[in-house]
C-alpha positions in Angstrom: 107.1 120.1 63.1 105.0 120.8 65.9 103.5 117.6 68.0 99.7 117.7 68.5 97.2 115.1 70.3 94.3 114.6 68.2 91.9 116.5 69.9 93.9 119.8 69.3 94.2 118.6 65.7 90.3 118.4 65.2 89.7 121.5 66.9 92.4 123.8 66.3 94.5 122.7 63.8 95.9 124.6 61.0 95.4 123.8 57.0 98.4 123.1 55.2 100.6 123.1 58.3 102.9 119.7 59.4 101.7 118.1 62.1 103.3 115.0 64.3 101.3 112.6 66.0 100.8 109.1 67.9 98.6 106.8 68.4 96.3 103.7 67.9 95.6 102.1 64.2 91.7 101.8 64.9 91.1 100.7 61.1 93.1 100.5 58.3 91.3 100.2 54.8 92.5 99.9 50.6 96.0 99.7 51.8 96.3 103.5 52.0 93.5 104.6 54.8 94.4 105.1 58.5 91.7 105.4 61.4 94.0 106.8 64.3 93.3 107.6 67.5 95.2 108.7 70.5 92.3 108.7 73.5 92.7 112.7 73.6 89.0 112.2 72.0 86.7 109.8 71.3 86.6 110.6 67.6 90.1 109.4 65.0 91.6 111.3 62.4 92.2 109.8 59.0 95.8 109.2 57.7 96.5 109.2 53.9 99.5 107.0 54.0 100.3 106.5 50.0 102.4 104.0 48.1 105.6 106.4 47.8 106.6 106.2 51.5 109.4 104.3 51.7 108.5 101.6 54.1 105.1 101.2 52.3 105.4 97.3 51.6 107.5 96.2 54.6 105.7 98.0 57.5 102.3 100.1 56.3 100.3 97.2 54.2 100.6 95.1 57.0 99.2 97.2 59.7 96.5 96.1 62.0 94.4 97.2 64.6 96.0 98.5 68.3 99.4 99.1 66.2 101.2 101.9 67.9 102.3 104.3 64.8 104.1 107.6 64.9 103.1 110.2 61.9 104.4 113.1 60.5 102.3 115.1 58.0 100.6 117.7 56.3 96.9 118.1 57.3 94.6 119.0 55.0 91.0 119.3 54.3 89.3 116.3 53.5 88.3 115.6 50.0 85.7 112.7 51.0 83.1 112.6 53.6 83.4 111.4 57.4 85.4 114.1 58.6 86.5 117.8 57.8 90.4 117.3 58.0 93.3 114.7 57.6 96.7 113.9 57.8 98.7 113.4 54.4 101.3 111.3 55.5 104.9 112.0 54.7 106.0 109.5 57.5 104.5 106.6 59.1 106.8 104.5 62.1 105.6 101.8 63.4 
């Protein structure tokens, strides 16, 4: 799994490859939407984090803004508007 900032992500990054990254909660929305950021850019990638993962109800629902998370996942392109990629996570430390 190869580390990336998010700036290499948005600009470089391959489809259907895993990905890890760090960074900055900027918003979190429905219990299942990350806005990350990691001040390589000034833009954030969204992070799918879904109710499988195993620390779903003790760490994810409670996240809040300027929590430091570590990723791991599978970007993809978007299916909704905003932005042209995402992260599907498979991992999310807080």
């Amino acid at each position: 799994m190869l580390t990336k900032n998010i700036a290499e992500l948005l600009e470089s990054g391959h489809i259907s490859q895993d990905y890890k990254i760090n960074g900055w909660v900027r918003a979190f929305r429905s219990n299942r939407f990350i806005a990350l950021n990691d001040g390589s850019c000034l833009a954030n990638i969204q992070v799918i984090a879904d109710a499988n993962l195993p620390n779903y109800e003790s760490d994810i629902v409670k996240l809040y803004p300027g929590a430091s998370v570590s990723v791991s996942g599978t970007l993809v392109a978007s299916e909704g508007g905003g932005q042209a990629v995402e992260i599907h996570a498979q991992s999310v430390t807080v």
